[in-house]
Phi, psi and omega in degrees: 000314167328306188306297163330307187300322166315276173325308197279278242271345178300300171333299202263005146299290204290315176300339159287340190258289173328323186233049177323283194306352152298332211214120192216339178068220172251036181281163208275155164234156196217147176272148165199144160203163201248158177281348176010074199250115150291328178255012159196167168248133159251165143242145197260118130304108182278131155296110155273141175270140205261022166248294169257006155124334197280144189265172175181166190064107144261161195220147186237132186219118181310144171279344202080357193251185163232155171278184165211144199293134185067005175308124146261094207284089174274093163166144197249027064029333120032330215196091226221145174212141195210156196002238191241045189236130182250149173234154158187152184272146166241108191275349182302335193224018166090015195258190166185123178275129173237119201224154199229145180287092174283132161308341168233047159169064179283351144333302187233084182335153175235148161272126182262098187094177184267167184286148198238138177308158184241349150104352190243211164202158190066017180334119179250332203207146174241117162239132179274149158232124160336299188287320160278358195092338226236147178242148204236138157239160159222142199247140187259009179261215202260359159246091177275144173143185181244160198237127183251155148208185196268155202247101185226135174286326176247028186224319146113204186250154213246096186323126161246111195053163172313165179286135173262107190289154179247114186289157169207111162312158164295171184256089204265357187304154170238037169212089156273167203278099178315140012231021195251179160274154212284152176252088152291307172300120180237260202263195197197122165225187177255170129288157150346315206233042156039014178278359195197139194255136176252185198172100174286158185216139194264179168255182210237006197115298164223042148229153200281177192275148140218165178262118209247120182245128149234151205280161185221081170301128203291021186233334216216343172076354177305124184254121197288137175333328210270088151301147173241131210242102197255079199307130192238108197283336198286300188287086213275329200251066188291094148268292165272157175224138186197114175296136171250091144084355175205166176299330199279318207261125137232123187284104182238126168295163180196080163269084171235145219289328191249016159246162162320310179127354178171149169230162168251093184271172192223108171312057187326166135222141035221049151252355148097357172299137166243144166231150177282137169291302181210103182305130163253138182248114166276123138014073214022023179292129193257341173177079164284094187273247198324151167214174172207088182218128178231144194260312201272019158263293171214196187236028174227160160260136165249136189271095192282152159253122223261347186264320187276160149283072194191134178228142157246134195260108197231107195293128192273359187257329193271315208063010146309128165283115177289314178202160180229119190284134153240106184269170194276153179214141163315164232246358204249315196275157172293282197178205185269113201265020182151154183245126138209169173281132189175108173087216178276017164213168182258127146236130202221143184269131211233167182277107177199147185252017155234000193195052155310138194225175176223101175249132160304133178236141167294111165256138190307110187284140158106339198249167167289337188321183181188137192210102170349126148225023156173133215244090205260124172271112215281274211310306187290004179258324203263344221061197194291145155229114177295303196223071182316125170215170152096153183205118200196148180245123193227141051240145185280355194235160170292000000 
């Protein structure tokens, strides 16, 4: 009986120890999105409160990297966080930053190494994989594509191989997204199961938004050169991409004045082909970006709208819109600029060019419903921030 008990507690020492981002308790969770300053990139950290969700302290810790002015990122990703590792792009010089999280002072992230070339320009969006180790960049300026590397808490991050260009056409649309500089090539995730890198391309005018898929070996973490490349006539403007919950599924944005405003595609394998599944129609949507969905959280993805005060509630199992939230916005501000979920609230970072706030929202158990419960105004706790993006939570598991 000794011998057992010896065993079981070893076990579960060594299982705790393999898997920090499991087991956290009532240890502080922390908010983070960067400041994207041409002239330092910081990232800024929040304190969540783990009885009601509201945030306070923010602490600004350099990325080592630079922002870039006026950038508008179509793509939602900017800022990643995964077990107890932060990513986060600097598109002024071209990096991607790797900061590893202590569980007991999650303000203050350390950079590990110097920030690593993304081998392109403009980097917008970062996806990490669990399984593989490995981080992913894509980068959206006129040299576009994506840069992968292996991911080590003492080696920092390790290039694997060269860049896989992305073509990026001149832009004949004549509403590129104002005011920053233009992007095509946008956002970047895994699938579920890290066998496959997805990669949004916005349309150029004279071509459909496509999706561009590489295969991923599940055994070697290698990613293959042969994107298989899937042109989508409906969707002109493809910015985020967010799997619900299966290899199959993914809920991709189209904030264009004359789409629904989102769709849902359906992920063939193993070719890797995308199709629409389903057109989702927002509501009065004026620039439907942003998305938020964790399954083992709620059972809705929420639609940020980047002109509006309005979040929509899209049952992830129907793809049916269920409701639609309208929060108060400054007589200055747009909408939301990023998203994300954690537990029982929504946070969402909103757009104004005096008074940017990050306000918490209550989400209604069992429901799609929302109920403000605090709006924290960033520039009088943090000071100016030029040009905010990116939005991300750690710890990422319950």
């Amino acid at each position: 009986m000794l011998s057992c008990f010896v065993v079981f507690v070893f076990f579960l020492i060594n299982l705790s120890a393999a898997s920090p981002a499991n087991f956290h308790g009532n240890q502080t969770r922390a908010a983070y999105f960067q400041d994207n300053d041409p002239n330092g990139n910081f990232i800024v950290a929040l304190k969540i409160d783990n009885n009601d969700g509201t945030v306070s302290s923010p602490v600004r810790t350099s990325t080592g990297g630079k922002g870039l002015a006026g950038l508008v990122a179509i793509s939602q990703d900017s800022v990643v966080v995964w077990e107890n590792f932060l990513l986060t792009t600097n598109a002024g010089d071209a990096t991607l930053s790797l900061f590893l999280i202590d569980p007991n002072d999650p303000l203050h992230p350390q950079l590990i190494g110097k920030p690593a070339s993304t081998l392109g320009l403009t980097p917008v969006a970062v996806a990490y994989s669990p399984q593989h180790r490995m981080a992913c960049a894509t980068n959206g300026g006129s040299l576009a594509g994506v840069a992968c590397f292996a991911v080590s808490r003492s080696r920092g991050l390790t290039p694997l191989g060269p860049l896989i260009v992305i073509p990026q056409t001149q832009n004949s649309d004549p509403s590129p997204p104002p005011p920053g500089p233009e992007v095509l090539t946008a956002d970047i995730v895994f699938n579920p199961s890290s066998t496959a890198l997805f990669v949004s391309v916005r349309s150029n005018g004279a071509q459909p938004g496509l999706l561009y898929a590489f295969a991923v070996n599940r055994f070697t973490g290698a990613v293959s050169r042969n994107p298989v490349v899937s042109p989508l006539p409906s969707l002109v403007f493809l910015f985020s991409l967010n799997f619900l919950g299966s290899d199959r599924r993914m809920i991709v944005t189209n904030p264009h004045l004359n789409s629904s405003g989102a769709a849902v595609l359906d992920i063939q394998y193993p070719s890797l082909k995308a199709t629409v599944e389903k057109s989702v129609t927002i509501p009065n949507q004026m620039a439907s970006c942003w998305v938020t969905y964790v399954p083992q959280y709620s059972r809705y993805a929420y639609v940020i709208d980047a002109l509006e005060g309005e979040i929509t509630a899209v049952n992830a199992q129907t793809d049916e819109v269920t409701s639609v939230y309208t929060y108060p916005l400054n007589s200055t501000g747009n909408g939301g600029i990023d998203t994300r979920i954690d537990r029982k609230w929504l946070y969402l970072l909103t757009d104004s060019a005096k008074a940017p706030k990050l306000d918490v929202f209550a989400v209604q158990q069992g429901g799609p419903g929302l109920k403000m419960v605090q709006s924290f105004d960033i520039f009088s706790t943090v000071g100016v921030i030029p040009f905010w993006m990116g939005l991300a939570i750690w710890p990422t598991f319950f």
